[in-house]
N, C-alpha and C positions, 0 to 999 in steps of 0.2 A: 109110114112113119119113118123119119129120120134117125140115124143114131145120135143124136143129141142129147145132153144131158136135162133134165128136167131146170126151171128155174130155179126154183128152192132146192134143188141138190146141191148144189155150189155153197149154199146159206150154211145147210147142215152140214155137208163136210168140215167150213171154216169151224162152226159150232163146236163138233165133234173133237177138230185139231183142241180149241180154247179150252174144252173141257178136261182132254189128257194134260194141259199145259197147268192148269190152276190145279189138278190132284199131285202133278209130282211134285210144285212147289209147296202143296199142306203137307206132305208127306217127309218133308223137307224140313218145315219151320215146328210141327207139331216134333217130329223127335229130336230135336237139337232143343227143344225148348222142356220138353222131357230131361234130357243129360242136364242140362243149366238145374232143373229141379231137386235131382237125385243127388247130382255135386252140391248147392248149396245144403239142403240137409242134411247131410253128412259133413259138412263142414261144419252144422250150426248143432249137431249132438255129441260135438266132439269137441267141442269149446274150441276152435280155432280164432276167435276171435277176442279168446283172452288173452292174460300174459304168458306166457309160455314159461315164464321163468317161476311164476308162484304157480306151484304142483295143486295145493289145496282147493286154489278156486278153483283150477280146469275141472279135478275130481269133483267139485261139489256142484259146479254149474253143468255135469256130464250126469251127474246123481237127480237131481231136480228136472232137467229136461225131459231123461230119460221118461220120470216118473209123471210127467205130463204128459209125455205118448202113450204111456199106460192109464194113466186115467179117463183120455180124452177116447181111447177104442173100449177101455170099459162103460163107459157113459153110451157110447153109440149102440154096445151090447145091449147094458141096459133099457135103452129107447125100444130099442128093436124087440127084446122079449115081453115088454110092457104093453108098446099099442100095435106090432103089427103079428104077433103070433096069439097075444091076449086079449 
């Protein structure tokens, strides 16, 4: 037997390269696309995209959002205790 490398070792090695190259660039686009998510929401519970100068809307559209993140995780609660523990 020769020391040669088998024909498909070559396949798999390139493979193997392809496979580290495609994880660190998900690894890449999945948490920068995460920060892009975490920064818009917070921007978007904090009324930054009102006037800045009228105090009452920011406080009332910061009061109403808020209470749609509360509603929206108590309804999930609800689902949840209703058909998957009842």
């Amino acid at each position: 037997m020769s020391g040669s490398k088998h024909p498909k070792e070559k396949q798999r090695e390139e493979a193997l390269r392809a496979i580290d190259r495609v994880e660190a660039e998900s690894e890449t686009i999945v948490g920068s696309t995460f920060v892009r998510m975490a920064d818009r929401a917070k921007n978007h519970l904090n009324a930054a995209d009102k006037d800045p100068d009228d105090r009452i809307e920011i406080i009332g559209t910061r009061i109403g959002r808020s209470l749609g993140v509360v509603f929206a995780l108590g309804l999930v609660i609800y689902l949840f205790v209703t058909y998957v523990m009842g």
